[in-house]
Structure formats: structure tokens, C-alpha cells
C-alpha positions in Angstrom: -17.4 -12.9 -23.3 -21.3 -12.1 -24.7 -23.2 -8.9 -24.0 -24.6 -10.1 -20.7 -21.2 -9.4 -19.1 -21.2 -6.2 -19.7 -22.7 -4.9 -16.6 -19.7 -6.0 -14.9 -18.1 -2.5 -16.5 -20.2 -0.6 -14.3 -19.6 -2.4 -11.3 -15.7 -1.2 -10.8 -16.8 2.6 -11.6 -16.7 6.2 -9.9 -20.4 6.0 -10.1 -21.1 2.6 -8.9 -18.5 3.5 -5.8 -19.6 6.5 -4.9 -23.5 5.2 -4.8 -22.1 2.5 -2.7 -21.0 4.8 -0.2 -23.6 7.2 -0.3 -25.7 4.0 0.9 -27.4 4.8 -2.6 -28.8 1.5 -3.4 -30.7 2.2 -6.5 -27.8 4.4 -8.0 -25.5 0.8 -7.4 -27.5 -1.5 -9.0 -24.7 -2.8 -10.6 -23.0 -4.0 -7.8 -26.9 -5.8 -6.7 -27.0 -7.6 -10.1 -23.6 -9.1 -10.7 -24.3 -10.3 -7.6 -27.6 -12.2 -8.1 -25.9 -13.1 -11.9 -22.8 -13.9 -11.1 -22.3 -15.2 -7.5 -23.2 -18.4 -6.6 -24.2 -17.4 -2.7 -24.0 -14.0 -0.8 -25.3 -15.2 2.8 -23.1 -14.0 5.4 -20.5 -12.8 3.0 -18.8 -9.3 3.9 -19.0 -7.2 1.3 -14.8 -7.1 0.2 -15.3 -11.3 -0.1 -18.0 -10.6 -2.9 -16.0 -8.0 -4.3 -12.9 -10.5 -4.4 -15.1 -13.1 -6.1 -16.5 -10.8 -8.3 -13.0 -9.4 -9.4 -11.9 -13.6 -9.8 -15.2 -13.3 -12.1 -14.1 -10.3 -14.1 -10.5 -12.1 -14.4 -11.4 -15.1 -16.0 -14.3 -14.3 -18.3 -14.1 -10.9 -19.2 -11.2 -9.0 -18.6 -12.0 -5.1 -19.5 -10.3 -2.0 -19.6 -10.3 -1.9 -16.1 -8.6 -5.3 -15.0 -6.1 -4.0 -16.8 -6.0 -0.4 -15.4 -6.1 -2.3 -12.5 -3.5 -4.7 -12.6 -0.7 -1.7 -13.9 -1.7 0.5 -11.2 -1.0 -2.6 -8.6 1.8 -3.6 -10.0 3.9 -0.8 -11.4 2.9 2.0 -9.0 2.4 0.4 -5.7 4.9 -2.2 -6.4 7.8 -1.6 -9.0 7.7 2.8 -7.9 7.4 4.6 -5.2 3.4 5.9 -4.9 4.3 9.5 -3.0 6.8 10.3 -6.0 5.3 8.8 -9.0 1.5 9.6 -9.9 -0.9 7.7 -12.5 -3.5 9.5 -14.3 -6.2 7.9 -16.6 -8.4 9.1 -19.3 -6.4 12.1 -20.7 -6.7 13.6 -24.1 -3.7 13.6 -26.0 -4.8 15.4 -29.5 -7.5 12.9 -31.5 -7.0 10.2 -28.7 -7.8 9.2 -25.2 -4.3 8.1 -23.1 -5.8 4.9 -20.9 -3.2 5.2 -18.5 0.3 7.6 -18.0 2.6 7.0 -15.2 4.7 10.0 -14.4 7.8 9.8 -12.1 11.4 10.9 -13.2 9.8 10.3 -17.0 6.3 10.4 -18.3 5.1 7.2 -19.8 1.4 6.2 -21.8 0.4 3.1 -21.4 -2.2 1.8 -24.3 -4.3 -0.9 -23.6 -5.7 -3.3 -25.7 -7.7 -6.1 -23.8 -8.7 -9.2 -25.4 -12.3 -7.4 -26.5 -10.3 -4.7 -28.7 -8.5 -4.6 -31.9 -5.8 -3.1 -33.2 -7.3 -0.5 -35.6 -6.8 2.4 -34.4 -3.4 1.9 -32.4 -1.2 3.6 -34.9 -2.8 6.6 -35.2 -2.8 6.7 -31.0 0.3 6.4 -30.9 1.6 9.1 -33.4 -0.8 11.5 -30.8 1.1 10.0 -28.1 4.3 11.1 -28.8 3.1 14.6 -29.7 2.8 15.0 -25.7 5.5 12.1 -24.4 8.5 10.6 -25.1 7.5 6.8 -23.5 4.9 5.2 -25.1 4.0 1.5 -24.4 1.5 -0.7 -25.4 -0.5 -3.5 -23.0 -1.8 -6.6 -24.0 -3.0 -10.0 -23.3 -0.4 -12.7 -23.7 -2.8 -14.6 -26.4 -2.1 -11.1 -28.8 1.8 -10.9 -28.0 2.7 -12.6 -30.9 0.3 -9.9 -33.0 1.7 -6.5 -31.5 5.5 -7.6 -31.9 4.8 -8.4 -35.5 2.6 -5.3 -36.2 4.5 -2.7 -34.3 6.9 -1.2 -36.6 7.8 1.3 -34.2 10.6 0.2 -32.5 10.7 2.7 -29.5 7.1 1.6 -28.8 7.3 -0.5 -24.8 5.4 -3.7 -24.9 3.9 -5.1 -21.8 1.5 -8.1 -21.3 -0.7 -9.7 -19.3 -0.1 -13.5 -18.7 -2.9 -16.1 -18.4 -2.3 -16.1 -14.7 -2.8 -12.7 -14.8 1.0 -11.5 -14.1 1.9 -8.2 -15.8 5.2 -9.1 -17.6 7.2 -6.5 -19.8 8.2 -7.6 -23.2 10.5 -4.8 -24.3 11.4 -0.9 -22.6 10.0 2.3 -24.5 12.8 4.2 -25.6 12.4 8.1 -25.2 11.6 9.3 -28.8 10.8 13.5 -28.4 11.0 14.5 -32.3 7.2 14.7 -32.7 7.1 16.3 -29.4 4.4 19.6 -29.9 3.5 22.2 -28.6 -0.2 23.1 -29.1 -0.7 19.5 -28.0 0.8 19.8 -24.8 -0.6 23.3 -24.4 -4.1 22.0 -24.5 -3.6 18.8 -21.7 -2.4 21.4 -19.4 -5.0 23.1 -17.1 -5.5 27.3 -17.2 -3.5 27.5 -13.6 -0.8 24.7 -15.1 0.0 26.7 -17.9 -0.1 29.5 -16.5 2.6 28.4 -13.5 4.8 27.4 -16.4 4.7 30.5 -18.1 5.1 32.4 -14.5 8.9 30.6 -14.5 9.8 32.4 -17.5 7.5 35.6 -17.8 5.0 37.8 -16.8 1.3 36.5 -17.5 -0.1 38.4 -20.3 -2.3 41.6 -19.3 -4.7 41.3 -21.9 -8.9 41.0 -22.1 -10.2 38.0 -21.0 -11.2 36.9 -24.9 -7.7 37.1 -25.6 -5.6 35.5 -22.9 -5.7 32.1 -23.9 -4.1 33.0 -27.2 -1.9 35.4 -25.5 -0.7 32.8 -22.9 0.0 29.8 -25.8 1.6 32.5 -27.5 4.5 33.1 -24.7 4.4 29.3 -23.8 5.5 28.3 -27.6 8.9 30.8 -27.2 10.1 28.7 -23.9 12.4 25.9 -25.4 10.7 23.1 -25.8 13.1 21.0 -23.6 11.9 23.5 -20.5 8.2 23.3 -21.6 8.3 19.1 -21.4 10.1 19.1 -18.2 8.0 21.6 -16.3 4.5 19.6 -18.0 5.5 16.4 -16.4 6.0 18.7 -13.1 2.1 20.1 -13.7 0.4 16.3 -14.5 2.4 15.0 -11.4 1.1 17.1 -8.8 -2.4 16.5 -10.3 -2.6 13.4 -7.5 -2.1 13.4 -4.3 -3.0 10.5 -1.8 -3.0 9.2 1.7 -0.6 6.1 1.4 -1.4 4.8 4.4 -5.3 5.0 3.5 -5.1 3.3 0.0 -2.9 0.9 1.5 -5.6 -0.5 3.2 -7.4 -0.6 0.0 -7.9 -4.1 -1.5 -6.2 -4.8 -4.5 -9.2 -5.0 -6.9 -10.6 -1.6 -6.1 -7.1 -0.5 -5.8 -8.0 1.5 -9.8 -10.9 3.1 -8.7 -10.7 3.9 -5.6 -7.7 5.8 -6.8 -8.4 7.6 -9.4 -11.5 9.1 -7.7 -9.5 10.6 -4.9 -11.5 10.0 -2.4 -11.6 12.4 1.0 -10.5 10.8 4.4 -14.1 10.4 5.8 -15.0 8.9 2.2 -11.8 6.2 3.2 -13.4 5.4 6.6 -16.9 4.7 5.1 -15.5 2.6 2.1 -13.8 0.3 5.3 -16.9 0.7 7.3 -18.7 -1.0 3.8 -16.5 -3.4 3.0 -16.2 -4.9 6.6 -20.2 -5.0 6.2 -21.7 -8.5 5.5 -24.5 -7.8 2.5 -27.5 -7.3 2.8 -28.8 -8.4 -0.5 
């Protein structure tokens, strides 16, 4: 796992797919280079066979933040839940920290991932920010670290999952809901102006105040709902955040499953990532 393989971040990206199906060629690069670099030939090859290999690539000499991303999303959302009523999100602020991946259902759960090219430095102090928003909180790793996380998690309520060799999600242990250090300033902030503001709507009227001070006006109102109302209605507003054609991503091979996802693509934008895939390369 050197430097060199770092391009193969930017191949599994928003940016790199979206190039891809504009037919932007300079704008993919990526996709061009870990070809030539990785592959051994491309001749004739439709372009979800070099996708495979380059996934079989990514799996077995440098598995990033997105294998990972990847391999919950397959496995606990289109396989363990129901995809039209649970929704994952990525990338969400949760106070000082960044959430990798929450899964929101009947419960809200963070999942924190910590890939073979991370260390455990910081994953205390994301995890105290964690619970200041949710009340399930896991932690992902390789199977080579398992032995590391049980031993350095002294938080018992903490979920452990990991990824075996074979590349098999298996679970280790279940969060338990913990919702002391639930706050609300925290959640206040994840919440979009019209998510808030639907929340507060349930319970009163919407402040009629200058525009300079309706934020403040609106936290204000939020913070007197019991908090027990307040958590129950945010997981409502981060699960209707996603919304997808099943029986488009379906279709969707596994390893672009992740992105493809989580850059909710329109229905034309479906029927020209087939059209591409079913496309032999054209180097």
C-alpha cells in the first residue's frame, strides 16, 4: 500500500463518475490511468469487467475508505434491511467530527471506519461527538485490528464490526443505545433550515422575526421540545434525505453500488451509467 495507489481514491468518486458519464474524458482521468497502471489488458473488455477487476485491485492491495463504505452499504442496506425504509448517508458533521457512514431505519446508527491505512488516534474523541447526535455508534475494522479495538475500546456500548480477509463484513458485538450525551445544539446544526424548521412546525408556530434573527429564534423554540420528541422527529428529517429507484440501483453492480448511491443520480443519468458500462473501452 505506497503512494502510487493512491489514485485509486479518485477512481470510485462523484467526480470521476459523473465525468464518466458526461463522456468527459479528461475530467476521468482516473479511471484512464488505473487502467494503464493497474490492468493487465483492456482489449475488448466492457467497461463493468474493468471496473470488476479494478475493484478485485482495490480489495486486495489497498482497501480505502470507500471499499469499506462500499461493502456496509452492500451488505447491511441492500442485504440485512430493507433499502425503501432504511436510508444511508455519508460524510455528515457531527460537532468536531465527520460521521463516515449512519444508517437510519427504526434507529439511527454511525458507523466509524477505520481501514487498515488509519489509526486509532482520534477515535475517542469521535466518538464522544457521536453520541452527542445518536444513540448507536459502531466502529469498522479490518479483521488484522480486531484484537486492537476490543482491547482499546473502553466504551462498552460502542458496536464492533469487521471486515474479514475474504472481505466478509462480520459483526463482533451490537451498539447499545446510550442517549445521555444526547445535545441539542449538535443536532440543531446537522439539521437543514426546512428540517428544523418542519420539526418546530409539529410543536409551534415558526418565529416571525428579521431574517438576522431567526436562526437563533428557531434553535431557541427547538431546545424547549423534550428532547425524546426532538431525536425521534431528527431521525424522521435525515431519513427522508434519500430517496431512490430500487429497481434502478438494483441493476447497479456491486462495486459502484457506494457511489452511485450516494450521488443520487436522475433516471436518464441511470440509463447512461448502463449504456457505459455495457460499452467495451475504448482506451
Amino acid at each position: 500500500m505506497t503512494s502510487s495507489n493512491l489514485i485509486l481514491n479518485r477512481v470510485f468518486s462523484k467526480n470521476t463518475l459523473k465525468a464518466l458519464l458526461d463522456g468527459d474524458k479528461n475530467a476521468g482521468n482516473a479511471y484512464y490511468a488505473v487502467i494503464k497502471r493497474y490492468l493487465i489488458s483492456s482489449l475488448n473488455k466492457k467497461n463493468k469487467d474493468l471496473i470488476s477487476e479494478i475493484y478485485k485491485t482495490l480489495k486486495h492491495t489497498y482497501r480505502n475508505e470507500y471499499y469499506y463504505k462500499n461493502t456496509l452499504l452492500n451488505n447491511l442496506l441492500f442485504k440485512f434491511h430493507n433499502p425503501l425504509k432504511t436510508t444511508a448517508l455519508t460524510e455528515i458533521p457531527v460537532s468536531k467530527s465527520i460521521a463516515d457512514f449512519i444508517l437510519l431505519n427504526g434507529k439511527a446508527t454511525v458507523y466509524e471506519i477505520k481501514t487498515e491505512l488509519d489509526t486509532f488516534d482520534r477515535l475517542n474523541s469521535q466518538l464522544i461527538n457521536y453520541y452527542k447526535a445518536f444513540d448507536n455508534v459502531c466502529v469498522v475494522v479490518p479483521e488484522i485490528k480486531l484484537e486492537t479495538i476490543k482491547n482499546k475500546l473502553k466504551n462498552h456500548n460502542v458496536g464492533i464490526y469487521y471486515i474479514s480477509k475474504r472481505g466478509a463484513l462480520k459483526k463482533y458485538r451490537e451498539p447499545i443505545s446510550y442517549i445521555a450525551e444526547l445535545d441539542y445544539d449538535t443536532i440543531f446544526k446537522i439539521l437543514r433550515k426546512y428540517e428544523y424548521e418542519n420539526i418546530i412546525s409539529k410543536y409551534y408556530v415558526l418565529p416571525d422575526v428579521s431574517q438576522f434573527k431567526y436562526y437563533q429564534a428557531c434553535k431557541e423554540l427547538f431546545k424547549t421540545i423534550p428532547l425524546d420528541k426532538v431525536y425521534s422527529d431528527f431521525k424522521v428529517q435525515l431519513k427522508q434525505r434519500t430517496k431512490i429507484n430500487l429497481e434502478l440501483i438494483q441493476n447497479v453492480p456491486k462495486e459502484i453500488k457506494s457511489v452511485v448511491y450516494f450521488s443520487k443520480l436522475k433516471e436518464t443519468e441511470y440509463k447512461t451509467l448502463e449504456t457505459f458500462l455495457e460499452r467495451k473501452f475504448g482506451g
